[in-house]
C-alpha positions as CSV (number, residue, x, y, z in Angstrom):
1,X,188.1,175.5,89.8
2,X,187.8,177.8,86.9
3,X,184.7,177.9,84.1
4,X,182.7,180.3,82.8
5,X,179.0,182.0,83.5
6,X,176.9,178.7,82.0
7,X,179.5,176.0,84.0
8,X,179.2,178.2,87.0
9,X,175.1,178.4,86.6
10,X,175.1,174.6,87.1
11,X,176.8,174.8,90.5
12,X,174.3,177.5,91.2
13,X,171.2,175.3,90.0
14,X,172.7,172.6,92.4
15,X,172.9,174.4,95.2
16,X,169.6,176.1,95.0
17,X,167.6,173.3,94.5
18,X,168.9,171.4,97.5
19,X,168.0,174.9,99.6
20,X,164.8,175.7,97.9
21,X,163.9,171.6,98.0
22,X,161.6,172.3,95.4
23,X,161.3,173.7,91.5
24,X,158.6,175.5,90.0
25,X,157.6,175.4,86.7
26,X,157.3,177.8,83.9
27,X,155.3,178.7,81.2
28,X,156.2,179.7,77.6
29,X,156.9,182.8,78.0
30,X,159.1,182.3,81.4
31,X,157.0,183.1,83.9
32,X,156.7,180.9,87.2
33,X,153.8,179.0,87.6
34,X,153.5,179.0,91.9
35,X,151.0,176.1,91.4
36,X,152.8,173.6,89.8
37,X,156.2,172.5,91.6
38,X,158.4,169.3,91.9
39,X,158.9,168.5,96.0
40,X,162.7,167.5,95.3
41,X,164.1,163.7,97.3
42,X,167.3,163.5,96.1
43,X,169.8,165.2,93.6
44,X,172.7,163.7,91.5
45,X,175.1,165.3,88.8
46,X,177.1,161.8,88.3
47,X,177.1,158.6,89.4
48,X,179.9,159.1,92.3
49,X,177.6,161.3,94.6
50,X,173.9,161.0,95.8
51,X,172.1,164.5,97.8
52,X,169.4,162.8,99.8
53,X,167.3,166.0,101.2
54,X,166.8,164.6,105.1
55,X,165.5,167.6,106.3
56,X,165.4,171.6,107.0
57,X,169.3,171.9,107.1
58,X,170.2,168.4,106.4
59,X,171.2,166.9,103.6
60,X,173.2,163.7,103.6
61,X,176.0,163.2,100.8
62,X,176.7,159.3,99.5
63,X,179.5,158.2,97.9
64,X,180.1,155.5,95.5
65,X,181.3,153.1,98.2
66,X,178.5,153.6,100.5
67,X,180.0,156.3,102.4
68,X,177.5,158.6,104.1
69,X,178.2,162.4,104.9
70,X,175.9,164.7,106.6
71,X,176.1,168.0,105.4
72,X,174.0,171.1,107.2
73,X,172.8,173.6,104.8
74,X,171.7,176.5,107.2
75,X,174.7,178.5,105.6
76,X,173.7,177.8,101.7
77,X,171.5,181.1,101.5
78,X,174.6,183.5,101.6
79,X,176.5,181.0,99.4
80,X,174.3,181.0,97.0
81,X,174.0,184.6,96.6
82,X,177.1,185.1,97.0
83,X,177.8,182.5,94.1
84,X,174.8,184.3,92.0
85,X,176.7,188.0,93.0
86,X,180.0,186.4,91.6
87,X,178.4,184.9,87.7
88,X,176.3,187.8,87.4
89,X,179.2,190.7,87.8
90,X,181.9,188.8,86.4
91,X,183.6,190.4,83.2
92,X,186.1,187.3,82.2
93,X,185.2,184.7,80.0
94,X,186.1,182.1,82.9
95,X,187.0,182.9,86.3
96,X,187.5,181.1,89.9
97,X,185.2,181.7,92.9
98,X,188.1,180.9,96.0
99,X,184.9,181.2,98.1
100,X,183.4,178.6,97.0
101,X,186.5,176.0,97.7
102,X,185.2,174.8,100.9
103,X,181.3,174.2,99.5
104,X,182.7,172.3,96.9
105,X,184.9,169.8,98.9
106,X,182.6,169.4,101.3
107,X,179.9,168.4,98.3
108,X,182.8,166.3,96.8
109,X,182.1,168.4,93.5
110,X,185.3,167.6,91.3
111,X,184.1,169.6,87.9
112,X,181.6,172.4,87.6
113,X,179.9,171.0,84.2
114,X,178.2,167.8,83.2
115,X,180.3,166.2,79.9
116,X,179.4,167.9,76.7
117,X,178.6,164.7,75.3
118,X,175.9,164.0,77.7
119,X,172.0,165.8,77.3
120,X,171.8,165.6,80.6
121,X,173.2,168.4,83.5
122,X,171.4,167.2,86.3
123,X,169.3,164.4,88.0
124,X,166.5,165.0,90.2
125,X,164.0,162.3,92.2
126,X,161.1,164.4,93.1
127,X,157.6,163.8,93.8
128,X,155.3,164.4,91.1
129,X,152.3,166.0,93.2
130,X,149.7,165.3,90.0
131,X,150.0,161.6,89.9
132,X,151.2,161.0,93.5
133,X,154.8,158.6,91.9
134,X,158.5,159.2,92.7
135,X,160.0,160.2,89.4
136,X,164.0,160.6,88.6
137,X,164.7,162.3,85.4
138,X,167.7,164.1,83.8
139,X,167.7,167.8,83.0
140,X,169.8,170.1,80.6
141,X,170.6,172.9,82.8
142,X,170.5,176.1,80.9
143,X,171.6,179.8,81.8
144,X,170.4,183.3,81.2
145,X,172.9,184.8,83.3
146,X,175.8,184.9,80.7
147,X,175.7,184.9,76.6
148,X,172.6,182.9,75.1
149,X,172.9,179.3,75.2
150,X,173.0,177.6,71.9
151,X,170.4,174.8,71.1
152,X,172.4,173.5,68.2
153,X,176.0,174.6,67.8
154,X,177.1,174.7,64.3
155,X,179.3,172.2,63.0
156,X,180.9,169.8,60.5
157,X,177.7,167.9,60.5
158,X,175.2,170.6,60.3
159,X,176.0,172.1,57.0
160,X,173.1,172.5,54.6
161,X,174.4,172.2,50.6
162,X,173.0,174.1,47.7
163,X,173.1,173.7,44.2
164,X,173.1,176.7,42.3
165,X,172.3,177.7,39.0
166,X,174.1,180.6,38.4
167,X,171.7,182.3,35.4
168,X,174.8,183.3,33.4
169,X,176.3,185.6,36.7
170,X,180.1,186.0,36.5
171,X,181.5,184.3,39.9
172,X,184.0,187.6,40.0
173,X,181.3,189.6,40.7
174,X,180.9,187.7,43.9
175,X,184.8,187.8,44.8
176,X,183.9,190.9,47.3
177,X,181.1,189.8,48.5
178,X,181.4,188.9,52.5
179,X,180.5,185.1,53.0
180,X,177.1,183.8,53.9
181,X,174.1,186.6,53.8
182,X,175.9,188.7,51.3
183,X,176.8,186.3,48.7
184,X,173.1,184.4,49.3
185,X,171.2,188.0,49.1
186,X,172.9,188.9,45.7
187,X,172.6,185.6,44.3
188,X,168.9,185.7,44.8
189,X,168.4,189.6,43.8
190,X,170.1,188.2,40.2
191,X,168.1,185.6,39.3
192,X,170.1,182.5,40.7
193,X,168.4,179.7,42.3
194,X,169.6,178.0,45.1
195,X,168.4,174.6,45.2
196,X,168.8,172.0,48.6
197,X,171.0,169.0,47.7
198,X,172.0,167.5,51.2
199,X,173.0,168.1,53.8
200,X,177.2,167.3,55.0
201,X,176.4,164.2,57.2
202,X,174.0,161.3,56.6
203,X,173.6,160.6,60.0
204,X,171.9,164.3,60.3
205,X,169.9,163.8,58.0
206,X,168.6,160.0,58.7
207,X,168.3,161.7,62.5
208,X,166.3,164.5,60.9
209,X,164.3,162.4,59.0
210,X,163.1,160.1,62.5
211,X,161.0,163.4,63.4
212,X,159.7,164.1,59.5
213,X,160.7,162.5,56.4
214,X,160.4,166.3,54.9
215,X,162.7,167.4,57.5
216,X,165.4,168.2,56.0
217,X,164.4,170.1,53.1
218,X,161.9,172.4,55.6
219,X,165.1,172.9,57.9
220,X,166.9,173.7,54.1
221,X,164.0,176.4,53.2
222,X,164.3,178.2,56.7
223,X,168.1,178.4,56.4
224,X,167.5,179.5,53.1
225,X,164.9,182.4,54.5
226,X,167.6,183.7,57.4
227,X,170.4,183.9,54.9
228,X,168.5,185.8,52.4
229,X,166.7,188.0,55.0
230,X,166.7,190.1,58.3
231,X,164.1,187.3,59.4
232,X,166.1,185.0,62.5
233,X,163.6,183.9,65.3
234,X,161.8,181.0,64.2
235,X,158.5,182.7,65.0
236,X,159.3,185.0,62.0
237,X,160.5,182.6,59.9
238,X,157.9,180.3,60.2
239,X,155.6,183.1,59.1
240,X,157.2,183.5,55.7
241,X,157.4,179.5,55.3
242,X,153.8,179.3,55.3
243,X,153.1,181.9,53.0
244,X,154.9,179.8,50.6
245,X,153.8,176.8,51.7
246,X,156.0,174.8,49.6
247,X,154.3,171.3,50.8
248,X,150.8,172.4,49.6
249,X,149.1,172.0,52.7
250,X,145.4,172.1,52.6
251,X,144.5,175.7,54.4
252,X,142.5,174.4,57.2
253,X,145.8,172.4,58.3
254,X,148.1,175.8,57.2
255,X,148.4,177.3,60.7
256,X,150.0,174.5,62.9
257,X,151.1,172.0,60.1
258,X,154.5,173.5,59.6
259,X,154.4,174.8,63.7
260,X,154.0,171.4,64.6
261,X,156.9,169.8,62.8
262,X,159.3,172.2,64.1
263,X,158.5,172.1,67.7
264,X,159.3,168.4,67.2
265,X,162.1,168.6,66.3
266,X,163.0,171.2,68.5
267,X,162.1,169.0,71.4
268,X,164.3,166.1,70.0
269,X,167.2,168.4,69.8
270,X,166.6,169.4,73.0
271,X,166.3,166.0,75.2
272,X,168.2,163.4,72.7
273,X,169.6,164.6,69.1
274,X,173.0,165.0,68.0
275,X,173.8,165.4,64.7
276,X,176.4,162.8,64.1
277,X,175.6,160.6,66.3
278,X,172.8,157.8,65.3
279,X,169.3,158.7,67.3
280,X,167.3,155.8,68.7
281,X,164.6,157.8,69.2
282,X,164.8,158.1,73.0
283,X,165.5,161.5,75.4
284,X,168.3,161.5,77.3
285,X,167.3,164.2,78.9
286,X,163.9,162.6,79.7
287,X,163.0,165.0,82.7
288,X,163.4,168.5,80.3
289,X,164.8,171.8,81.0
290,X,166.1,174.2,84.2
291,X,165.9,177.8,83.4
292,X,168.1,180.2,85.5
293,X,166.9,183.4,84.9
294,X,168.5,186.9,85.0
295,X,167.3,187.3,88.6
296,X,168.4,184.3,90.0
297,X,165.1,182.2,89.8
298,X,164.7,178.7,88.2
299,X,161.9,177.2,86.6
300,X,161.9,174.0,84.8
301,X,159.7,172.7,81.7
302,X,159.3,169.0,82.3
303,X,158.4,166.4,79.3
304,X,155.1,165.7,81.7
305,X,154.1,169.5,80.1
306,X,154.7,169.2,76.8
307,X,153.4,171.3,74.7
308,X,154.2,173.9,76.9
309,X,157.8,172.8,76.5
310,X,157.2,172.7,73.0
311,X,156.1,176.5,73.1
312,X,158.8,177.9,75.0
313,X,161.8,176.4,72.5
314,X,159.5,177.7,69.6
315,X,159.1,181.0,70.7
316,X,162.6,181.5,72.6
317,X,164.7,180.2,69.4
318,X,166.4,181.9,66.4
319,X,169.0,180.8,63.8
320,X,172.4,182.3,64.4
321,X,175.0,182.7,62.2
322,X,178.3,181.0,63.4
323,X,182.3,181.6,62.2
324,X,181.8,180.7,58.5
325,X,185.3,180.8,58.0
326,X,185.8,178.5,60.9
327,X,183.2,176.0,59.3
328,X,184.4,176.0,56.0
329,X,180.9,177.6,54.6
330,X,179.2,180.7,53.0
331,X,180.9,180.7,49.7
332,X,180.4,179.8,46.3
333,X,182.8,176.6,45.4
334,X,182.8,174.0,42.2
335,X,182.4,170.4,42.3
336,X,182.2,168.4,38.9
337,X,181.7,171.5,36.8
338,X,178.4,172.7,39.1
339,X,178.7,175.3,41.8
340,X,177.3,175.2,45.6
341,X,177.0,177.1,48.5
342,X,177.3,175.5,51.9
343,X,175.0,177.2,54.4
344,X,174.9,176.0,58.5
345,X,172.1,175.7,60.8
346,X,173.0,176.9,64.1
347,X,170.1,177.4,66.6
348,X,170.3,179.9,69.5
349,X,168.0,180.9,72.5
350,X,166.9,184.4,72.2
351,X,168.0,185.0,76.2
């Protein structure tokens, strides 16, 4: 099979948890937390094969039709790190491990990725040691080992429209100007305004709207912020927002009000939200997030934590500035004799 760092990393995450039997969680700034840990049952990346952990070395496979495999494990250290060896060194965009060919027959692994439709990577039954239940839950599997992963890839849908009042500037002075920051900087530096009108999709914006009925026009203002500024990590953005504090929120509320709404909505991204696709509310992702780290470790921020969940997206995300020219965005057009600029929101992990 061929796939790149990421695709690889869930193969990786598979593999280790089955030998490490266990995941440890982290807090928001990455670290492991050796005291809190998830004794892991059983593992299962679709719904044709079941992991049941039986012991040391033994873990038995089950197929859709009932089938049982025993599979010893003694050998999954050195393929494992020979697996990590391989993502971490590789130079290609995708590549093929022909090592791991026999590992992933004998696992009955047919793809290295989950569908790209689908929140969840993984799920895990593990024993929840603070309440003493046997929990399954799906996971997003995400991976520092290649480029930083994207919490919310630009698209169609997640275009932010201006209105602009153009204070009597000539559009050809903008005809040079390189799309997105550069035509937003020098429209602001001349007097313009830039004013939030909707965004491209409804659904976005209804979907928006289920975490704050503000939402959309907060999102706007922080698009807004990055495009006009060297500002991207949230943290730093969030700063500026509530300096302004265009909502007029009472001071004593100031610090977290505006925190608080975001790492909402982060979360919702995260474990259920897509943009054009109508949001019920619910996480399909309901278990959370499994790190792999640069060194090989994973940790894993479960809904059960959540607001340290909530702290790691908020101080691990920035706003990332995708192919405008790809997305149609980042220039000045006409519509009905007024002028807009379409601006996207594309969110990115730091590492």
């Amino acid at each position: 099979m061929r796939g790149n760092k990421g695709e690889w990393s869930e193969i990786y995450v598979l593999l280790k948890l089955l030998h490490d039997k266990l995941m440890y969680a982290g807090d928001e700034n990455l670290n492991t937390i050796q005291d809190i840990f998830y004794p892991i049952l059983s593992i299962k990346r679709d719904s044709n094969v079941i992991y049941n952990i039986e012991g040391e070395n033994n873990i038995s496979l089950i197929k859709r039709d009932g089938t049982t495999l025993h599979i010893n494990s003694s050998n999954f250290p050195e393929i494992i790190s020979d697996l990590f060896n391989n993502i971490s060194t590789s130079n290609e965009t995708t590549f093929e491990i022909p090592s791991l060919t026999n590992i992933l027959d004998t696992l009955c692994i047919s793809r290295l990725s989950a569908s790209s439709h689908d929140k969840q990577d993984i799920y895990i039954k593990f024993h929840d040691i603070r309440t003493g239940l046997i929990n399954e839950s799906g996971f997003s599997i995400k991976s520092m080992l290649g480029s930083s992963s994207t919490l919310l890839n630009a698209s169609g849908s997640t275009k932010f429209i201006f209105k602009i009042d153009l204070n009597n500037i000539s559009l050809e002075a903008t005809r040079n100007l390189r799309a997105g920051k550069e035509v937003v900087t020098f429209l602001l530096n001349n007097g313009c305004s830039l004013n939030f009108d909707k965004t491209s999709n409804n659904i976005f914006t209804s979907n928006l709207m289920m975490t704050d009925y503000v939402m959309p026009q907060l999102l706007a203002n922080i698009i807004l912020i990055y495009f006009s500024s060297r500002n991207s990590t949230l943290t730093s953005i969030l700063e500026i927002i509530e300096n302004d504090n265009f909502l007029n929120i009472p001071a004593n509320y100031l610090p977290v009000f505006y925190k608080y709404k975001i790492k909402q909505l982060l979360v919702n991204i995260a474990l259920g939200m897509m943009p054009a696709t109508i949001w019920n509310g619910n996480f399909t992702a309901n278990g959370g997030y499994i790190i792999v780290k640069e060194t090989g470790d994973i940790i894993c921020y479960h809904i059960y934590d959540k607001n340290r969940f909530e702290n790691y997206l908020f101080n691990n995300i920035k706003l990332d500035t995708p192919s405008l020219s790809r997305h149609d965005c980042g220039y000045i057009y006409e519509n009905n004799g007024n002028h807009y600029i379409d601006l996207p929101l594309q969110l990115r992990f730091i590492r």
